[in-house]
C-alpha positions as CSV (number, residue, x, y, z in Angstrom):
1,X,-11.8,4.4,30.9
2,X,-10.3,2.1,28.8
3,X,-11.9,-1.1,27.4
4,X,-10.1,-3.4,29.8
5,X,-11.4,-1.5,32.7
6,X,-14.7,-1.9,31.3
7,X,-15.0,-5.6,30.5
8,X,-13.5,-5.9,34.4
9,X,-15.4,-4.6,35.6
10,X,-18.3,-6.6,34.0
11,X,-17.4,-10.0,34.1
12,X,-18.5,-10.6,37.4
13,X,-22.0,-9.4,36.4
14,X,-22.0,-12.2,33.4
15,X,-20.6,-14.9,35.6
16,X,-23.7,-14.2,37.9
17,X,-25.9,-13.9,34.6
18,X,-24.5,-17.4,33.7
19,X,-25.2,-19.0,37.0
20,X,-28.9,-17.6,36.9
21,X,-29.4,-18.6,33.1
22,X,-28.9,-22.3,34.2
23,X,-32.6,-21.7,34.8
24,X,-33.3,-21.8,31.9
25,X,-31.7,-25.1,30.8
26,X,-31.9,-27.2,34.0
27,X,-34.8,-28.8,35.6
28,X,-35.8,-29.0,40.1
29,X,-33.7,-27.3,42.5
30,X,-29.8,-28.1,42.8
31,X,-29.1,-31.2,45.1
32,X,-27.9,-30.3,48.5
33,X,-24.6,-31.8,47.3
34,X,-24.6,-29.6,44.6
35,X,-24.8,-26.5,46.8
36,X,-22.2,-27.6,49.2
37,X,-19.8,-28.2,46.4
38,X,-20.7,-24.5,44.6
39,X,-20.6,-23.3,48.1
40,X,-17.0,-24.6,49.2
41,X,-15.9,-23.6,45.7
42,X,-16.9,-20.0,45.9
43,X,-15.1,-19.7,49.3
44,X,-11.9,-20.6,48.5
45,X,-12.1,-18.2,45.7
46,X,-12.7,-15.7,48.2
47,X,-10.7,-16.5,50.8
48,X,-7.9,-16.6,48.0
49,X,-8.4,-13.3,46.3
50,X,-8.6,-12.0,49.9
51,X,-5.3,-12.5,50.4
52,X,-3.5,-12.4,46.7
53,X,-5.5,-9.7,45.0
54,X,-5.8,-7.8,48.1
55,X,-4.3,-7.8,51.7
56,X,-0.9,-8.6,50.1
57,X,-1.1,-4.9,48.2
58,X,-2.1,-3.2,51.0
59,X,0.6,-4.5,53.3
60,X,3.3,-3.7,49.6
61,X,1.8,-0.1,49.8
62,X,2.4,0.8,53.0
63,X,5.6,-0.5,53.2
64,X,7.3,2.6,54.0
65,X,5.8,2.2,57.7
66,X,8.3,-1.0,57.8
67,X,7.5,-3.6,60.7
68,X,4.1,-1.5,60.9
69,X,2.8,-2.2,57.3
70,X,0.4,-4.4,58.9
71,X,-1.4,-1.4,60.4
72,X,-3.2,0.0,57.3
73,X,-4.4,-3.4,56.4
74,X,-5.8,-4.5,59.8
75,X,-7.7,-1.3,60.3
76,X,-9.0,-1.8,56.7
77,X,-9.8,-5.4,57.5
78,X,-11.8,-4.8,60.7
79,X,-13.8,-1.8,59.2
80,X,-15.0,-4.1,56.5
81,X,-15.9,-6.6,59.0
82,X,-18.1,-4.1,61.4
83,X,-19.5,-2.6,57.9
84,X,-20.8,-6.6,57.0
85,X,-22.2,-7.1,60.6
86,X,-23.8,-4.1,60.3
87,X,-25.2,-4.7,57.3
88,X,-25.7,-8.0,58.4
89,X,-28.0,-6.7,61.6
90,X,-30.2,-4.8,58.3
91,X,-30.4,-7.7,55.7
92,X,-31.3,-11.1,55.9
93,X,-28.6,-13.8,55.8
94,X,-28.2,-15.4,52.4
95,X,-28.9,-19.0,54.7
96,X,-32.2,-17.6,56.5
97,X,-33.5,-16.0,53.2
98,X,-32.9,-19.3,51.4
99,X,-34.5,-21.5,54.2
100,X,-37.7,-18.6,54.2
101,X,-37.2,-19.5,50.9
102,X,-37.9,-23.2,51.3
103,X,-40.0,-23.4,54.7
104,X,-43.0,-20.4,53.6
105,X,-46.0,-21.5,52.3
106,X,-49.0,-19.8,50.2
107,X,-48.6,-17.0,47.6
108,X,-49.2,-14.3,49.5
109,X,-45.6,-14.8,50.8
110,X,-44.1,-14.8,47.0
111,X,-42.7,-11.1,46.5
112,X,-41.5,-11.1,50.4
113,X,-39.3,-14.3,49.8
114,X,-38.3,-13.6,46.3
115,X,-37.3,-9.8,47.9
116,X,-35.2,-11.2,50.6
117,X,-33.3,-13.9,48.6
118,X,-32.3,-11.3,46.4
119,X,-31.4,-8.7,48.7
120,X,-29.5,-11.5,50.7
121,X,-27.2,-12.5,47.4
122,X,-27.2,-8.6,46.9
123,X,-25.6,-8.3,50.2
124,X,-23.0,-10.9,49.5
125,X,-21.9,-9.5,46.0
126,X,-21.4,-5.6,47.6
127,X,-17.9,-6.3,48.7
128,X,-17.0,-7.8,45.9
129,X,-17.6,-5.3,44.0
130,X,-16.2,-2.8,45.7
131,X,-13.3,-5.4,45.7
132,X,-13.1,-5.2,41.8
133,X,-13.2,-1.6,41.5
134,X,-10.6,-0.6,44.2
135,X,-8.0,-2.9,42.3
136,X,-8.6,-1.7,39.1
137,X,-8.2,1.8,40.5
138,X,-5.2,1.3,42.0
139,X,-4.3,-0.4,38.6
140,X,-5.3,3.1,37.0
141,X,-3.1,5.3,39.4
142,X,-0.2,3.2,38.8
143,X,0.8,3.4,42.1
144,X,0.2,0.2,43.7
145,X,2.1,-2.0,41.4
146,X,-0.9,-3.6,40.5
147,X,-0.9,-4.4,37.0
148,X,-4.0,-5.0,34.3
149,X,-3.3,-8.9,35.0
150,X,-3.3,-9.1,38.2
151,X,-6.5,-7.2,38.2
152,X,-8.1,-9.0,36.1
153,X,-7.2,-12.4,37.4
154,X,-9.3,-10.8,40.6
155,X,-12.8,-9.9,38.3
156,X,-12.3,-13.5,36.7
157,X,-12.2,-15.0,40.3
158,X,-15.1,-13.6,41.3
159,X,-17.2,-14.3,38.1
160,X,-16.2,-17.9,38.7
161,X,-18.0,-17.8,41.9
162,X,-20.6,-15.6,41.0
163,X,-21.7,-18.4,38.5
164,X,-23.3,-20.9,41.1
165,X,-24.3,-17.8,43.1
166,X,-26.9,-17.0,40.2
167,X,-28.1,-20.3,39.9
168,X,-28.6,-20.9,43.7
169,X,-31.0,-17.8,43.2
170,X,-33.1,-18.6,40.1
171,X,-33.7,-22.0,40.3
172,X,-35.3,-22.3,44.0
173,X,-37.6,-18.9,42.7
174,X,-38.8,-21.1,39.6
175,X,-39.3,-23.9,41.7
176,X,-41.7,-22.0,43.9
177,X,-43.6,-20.4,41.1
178,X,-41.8,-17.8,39.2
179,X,-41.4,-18.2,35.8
180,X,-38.0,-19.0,34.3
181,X,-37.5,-15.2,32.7
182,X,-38.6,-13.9,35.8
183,X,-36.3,-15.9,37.4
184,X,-33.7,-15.1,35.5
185,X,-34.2,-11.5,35.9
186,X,-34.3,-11.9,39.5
187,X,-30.8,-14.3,39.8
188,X,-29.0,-11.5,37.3
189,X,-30.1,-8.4,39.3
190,X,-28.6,-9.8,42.1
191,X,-25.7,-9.3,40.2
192,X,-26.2,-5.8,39.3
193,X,-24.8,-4.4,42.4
194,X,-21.2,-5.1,41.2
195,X,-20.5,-3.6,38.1
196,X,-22.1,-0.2,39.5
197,X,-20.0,-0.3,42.6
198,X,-17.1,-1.0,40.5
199,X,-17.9,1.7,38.6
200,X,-18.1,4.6,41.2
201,X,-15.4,3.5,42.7
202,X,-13.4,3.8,39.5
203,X,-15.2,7.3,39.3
204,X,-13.6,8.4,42.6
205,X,-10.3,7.4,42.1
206,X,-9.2,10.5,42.9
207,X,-10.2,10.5,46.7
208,X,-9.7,6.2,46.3
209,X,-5.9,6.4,45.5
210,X,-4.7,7.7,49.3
211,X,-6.8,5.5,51.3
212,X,-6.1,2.2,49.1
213,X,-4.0,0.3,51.4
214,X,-7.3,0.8,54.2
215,X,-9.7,0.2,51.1
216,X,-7.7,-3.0,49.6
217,X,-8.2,-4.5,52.9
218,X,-11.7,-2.9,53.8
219,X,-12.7,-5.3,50.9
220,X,-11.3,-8.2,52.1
221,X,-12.6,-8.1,55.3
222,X,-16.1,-7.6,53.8
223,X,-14.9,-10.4,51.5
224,X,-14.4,-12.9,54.5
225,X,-16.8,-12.2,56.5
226,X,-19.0,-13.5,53.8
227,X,-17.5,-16.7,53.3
228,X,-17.2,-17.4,57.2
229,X,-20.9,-16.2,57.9
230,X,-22.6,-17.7,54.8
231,X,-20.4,-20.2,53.1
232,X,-18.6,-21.9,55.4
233,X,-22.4,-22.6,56.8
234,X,-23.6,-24.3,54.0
235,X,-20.5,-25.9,52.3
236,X,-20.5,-27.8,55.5
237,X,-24.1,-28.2,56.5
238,X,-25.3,-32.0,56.2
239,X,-23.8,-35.4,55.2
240,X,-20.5,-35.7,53.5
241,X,-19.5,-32.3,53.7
242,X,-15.9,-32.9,53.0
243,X,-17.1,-32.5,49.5
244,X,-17.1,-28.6,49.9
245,X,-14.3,-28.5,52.2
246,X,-12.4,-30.6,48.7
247,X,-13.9,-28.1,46.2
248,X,-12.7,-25.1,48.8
249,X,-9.1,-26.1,47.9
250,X,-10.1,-26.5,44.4
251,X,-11.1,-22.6,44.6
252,X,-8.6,-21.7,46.8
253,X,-6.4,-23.3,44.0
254,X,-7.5,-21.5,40.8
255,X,-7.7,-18.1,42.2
256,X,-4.2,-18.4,43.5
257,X,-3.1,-19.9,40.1
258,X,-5.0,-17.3,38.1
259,X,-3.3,-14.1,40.3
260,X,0.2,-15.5,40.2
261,X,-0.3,-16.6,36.1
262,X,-1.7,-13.4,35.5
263,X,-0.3,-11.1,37.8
C-alpha cells in the first residue's frame, strides 16, 4: 500500500485523537448546547458521505443491471442496518452509556461506565471504518471509478466528525474522576477501531472487489443507522434544538462540498 492509502486510512483515528485531546486543554463537561451542535454536525456528515461517497457508487457499479441498479445497494443497505441492530441488541447505546455515564454514583461503578462509554463510541465508529476501507479498495482495484480524491474527501469527512466524537468521550470520564491522560487514552481508543478495520479490509481486497456494490452500501446503512438511532437523539434532545438541526446542514454541506471538490 501506498502512502495515500495509509494516511486514509488514518485520519479518522487523529480526528478522534483531536477531539479526545480537548481534554487536555478544556475545563467541565461540554454544554448541552455544545453536544447538540457536535451532534447535528456529525450527522450531516454522515448522512452526506452516505450518499456521495457511497450509495451513489454502488448504484454506478451495478449499472449493467439497468432499471435494477438499485438492487445491489438496497440489499447492501438493509444488511448493514440488521448488522447495527444486532449489534445494537449486544452493546449499549452511545445515549444510555452516556446517561449511565452521568446518572451512576460511587467508584465501584468507574471501570463499568468508563467500559460502556467506550464500547458504545466503539460501536458507532465500526461502520465507518469499514466505510473508509471499502472505498479506498475499490479506489485500489480501479474498478469503481472511485478515484484517490474522492476517497479521501470520505476519511476527511469522517475525521471531521470523529473530532467532537473524542471529546464527548474524554471529557465526561475526567469529569467523573479519571485523570486527563487516562482520559485521553480512553477517548483515542475509541478510535482505534477504524484504522484496523480499514486496514483488513484493504487486506482483503481481493474477495472485497466483487461484492463492493453490496459492501458500499452495507456501510452506509450501518452509517445511518447510527446517526438516526444516536444522533438524531441527542442533536434534538432539549431546548433550542434547531441549533443541531442548523449545524446538520452545515455538515451535510462540507461533506458534499468536500466529495464533489475532491472527487
Amino acid at each position: 500500500m501506498n502512502i495515500q492509502v495509509w494516511m486514509g486510512i488514518l485520519i479518522p483515528f487523529i480526528g478522534t485523537a483531536l477531539g479526545a485531546a480537548c481534554v487536555c486543554v478544556m475545563r467541565g463537561q461540554l454544554k448541552g448546547s455544545t453536544q447538540r451542535i457536535l451532534a447535528g454536525f456529525a450527522a450531516g456528515v454522515m448522512v452526506a458521505a452516505s450518499i456521495w461517497s457511497l450509495l451513489i457508487p454502488a448504484m454506478e457499479k451495478a449499472a449493467s443491471l439497468g432499471r435494477l441498479a438499485f438492487l445491489p445497494a438496497a440489499a447492501g443497505f438493509w444488511a448493514g442496518i440488521l448488522f447495527l441492530l444486532l449489534l445494537d441488541s449486544v452493546v449499549p447505546h452511545l445515549h444510555f452509556a452516556s446517561n449511565e455515564l452521568e446518572g451512576a454514583k460511587g467508584a465501584r461503578n468507574k471501570l463499568k461506565r468508563t467500559t460502556m462509554l467506550v464500547l458504545a463510541v466503539t460501536m458507532h465508529n465500526l461502520p465507518e471504518g469499514m466505510a473508509v476501507g471499502v472505498v479506498y479498495a475499490a479506489w485500489i482495484s480501479g474498478d469503481m471509478g472511485i478515484t484517490a480524491g474522492a476517497a479521501l474527501a470520505l476519511a476527511l469527512g469522517i475525521a471531521i466528525q470523529n473530532f467532537p466524537e473524542g471529546a464527548i468521550i474524554s471529557m465526561p470520564l475526567h469529569a467523573e474522576g479519571l485523570s486527563k491522560p487516562k482520559a485521553f487514552a480512553a477517548g483515542a481508543l475509541s478510535g482505534a477501531v477504524e484504522p484496523a478495520g480499514a486496514l483488513l479490509t484493504i487486506l482483503a481486497a481481493g474477495l472485497v472487489v466483487p461484492a463492493l456494490p453490496y459492501l458500499l452500501s452495507f456501510a452506509a446503512g450501518a452509517m445511518l443507522y447510527v446517526v438516526v438511532e444516536e444522533l438524531i437523539p441527542e442533536m434534538t434532545e432539549g431546548a433550542h434544538s434547531n441549533a443541531g438541526t442548523v449545524f446538520f446542514a452545515v455538515g451535510f454541506t462540507v461533506m458534499m462540498a468536500l466529495d464533489v471538490a475532491l472527487g
